[in-house]
PAPA-25861 format. One record per residue (C-alpha): residue in one letter; x, y, z. Coordinates in steps of 0.1 Angstrom, whole numbers, padded with zeros to 4 digits, always signed. Layout:
% residues N
AXYZ
...
This chain:
% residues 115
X+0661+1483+0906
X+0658+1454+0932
X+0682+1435+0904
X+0707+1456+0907
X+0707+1456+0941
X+0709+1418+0945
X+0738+1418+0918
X+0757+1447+0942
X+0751+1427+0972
X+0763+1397+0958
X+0797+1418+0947
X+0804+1435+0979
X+0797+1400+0998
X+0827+1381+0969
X+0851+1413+0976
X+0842+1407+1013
X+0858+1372+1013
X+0882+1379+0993
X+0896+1410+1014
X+0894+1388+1048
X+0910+1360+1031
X+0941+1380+1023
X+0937+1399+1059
X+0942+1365+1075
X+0970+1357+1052
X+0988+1386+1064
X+0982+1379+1100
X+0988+1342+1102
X+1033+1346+1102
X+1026+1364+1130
X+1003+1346+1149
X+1023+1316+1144
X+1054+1327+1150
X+1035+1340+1187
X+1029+1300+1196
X+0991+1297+1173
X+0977+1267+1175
X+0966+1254+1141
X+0937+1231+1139
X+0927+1209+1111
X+0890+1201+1109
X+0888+1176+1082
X+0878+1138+1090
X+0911+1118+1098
X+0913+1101+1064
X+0916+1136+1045
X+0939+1145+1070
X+0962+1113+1068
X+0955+1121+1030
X+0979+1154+1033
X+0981+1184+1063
X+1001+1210+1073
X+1033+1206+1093
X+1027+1208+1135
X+0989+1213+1131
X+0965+1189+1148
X+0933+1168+1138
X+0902+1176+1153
X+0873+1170+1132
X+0847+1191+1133
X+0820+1166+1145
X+0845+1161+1175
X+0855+1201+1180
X+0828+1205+1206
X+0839+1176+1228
X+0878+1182+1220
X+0884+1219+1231
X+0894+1215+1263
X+0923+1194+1245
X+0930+1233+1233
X+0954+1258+1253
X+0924+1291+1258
X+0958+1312+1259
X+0970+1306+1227
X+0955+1322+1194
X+0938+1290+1172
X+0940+1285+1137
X+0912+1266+1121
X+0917+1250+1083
X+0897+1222+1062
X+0897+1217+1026
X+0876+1252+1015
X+0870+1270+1046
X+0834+1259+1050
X+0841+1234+1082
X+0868+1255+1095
X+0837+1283+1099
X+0819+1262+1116
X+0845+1251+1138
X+0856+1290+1144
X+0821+1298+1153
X+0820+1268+1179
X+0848+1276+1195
X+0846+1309+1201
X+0810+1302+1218
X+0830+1281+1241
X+0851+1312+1252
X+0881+1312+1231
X+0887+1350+1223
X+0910+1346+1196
X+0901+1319+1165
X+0911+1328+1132
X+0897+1306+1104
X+0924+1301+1077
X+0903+1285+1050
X+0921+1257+1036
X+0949+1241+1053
X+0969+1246+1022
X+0968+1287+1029
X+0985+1283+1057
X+1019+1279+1035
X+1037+1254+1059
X+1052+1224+1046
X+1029+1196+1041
X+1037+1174+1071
């Protein structure tokens, strides 16, 4: 019994990601188009390796230090390689008082142009 309740907890917490992910998808055009502000969490030499087009570099050892750099008006997108940092940085910022942080996952999902 307690198996298959792991294995259904485990399924409903994969469709979970997997349903946000494309939630956010939908929402970032339109976020963007409203003046988001996409930030890139990955150190400075993956993000000279390859980023997306107008979005800046904060890493995420910095993003605590760095917000104020961030308009608190303006919706922000976070992004690193897998979506793991950009969590992180999501959670941070939004304990600094920004209402509306997004995190994209990997900067490639964002479908801009690589800059």
């Amino acid at each position: 019994m307690l198996d298959y309740l792991f294995l259904g907890l485990v399924v409903a917490y994969f469709a979970w990601r997997v349903l946000s992910s494309l939630l956010i998808r939908r929402r970032l055009p339109a976020l963007l188009k409203a003046g988001a502000q996409v930030v890139d969490v990955r150190s400075l030499a993956e993000f000279a390796g390859g980023h997306a087009t107008g979005s800046v570099n904060i890493p995420l050892a910095e993003i605590g230090e760095r917000a104020g750099e961030l308009d608190r008006n303006r919706p922000v997108i976070v992004c690193c390689a897998s979506g793991t940092r950009s969590a992180l940085a999501a959670h941070r910022l939004r304990g600094q008082g920004f209402k509306q942080v997004l995190n994209a996952g990997s900067w490639r999902s964002l479908r801009l142009p690589p800059a």
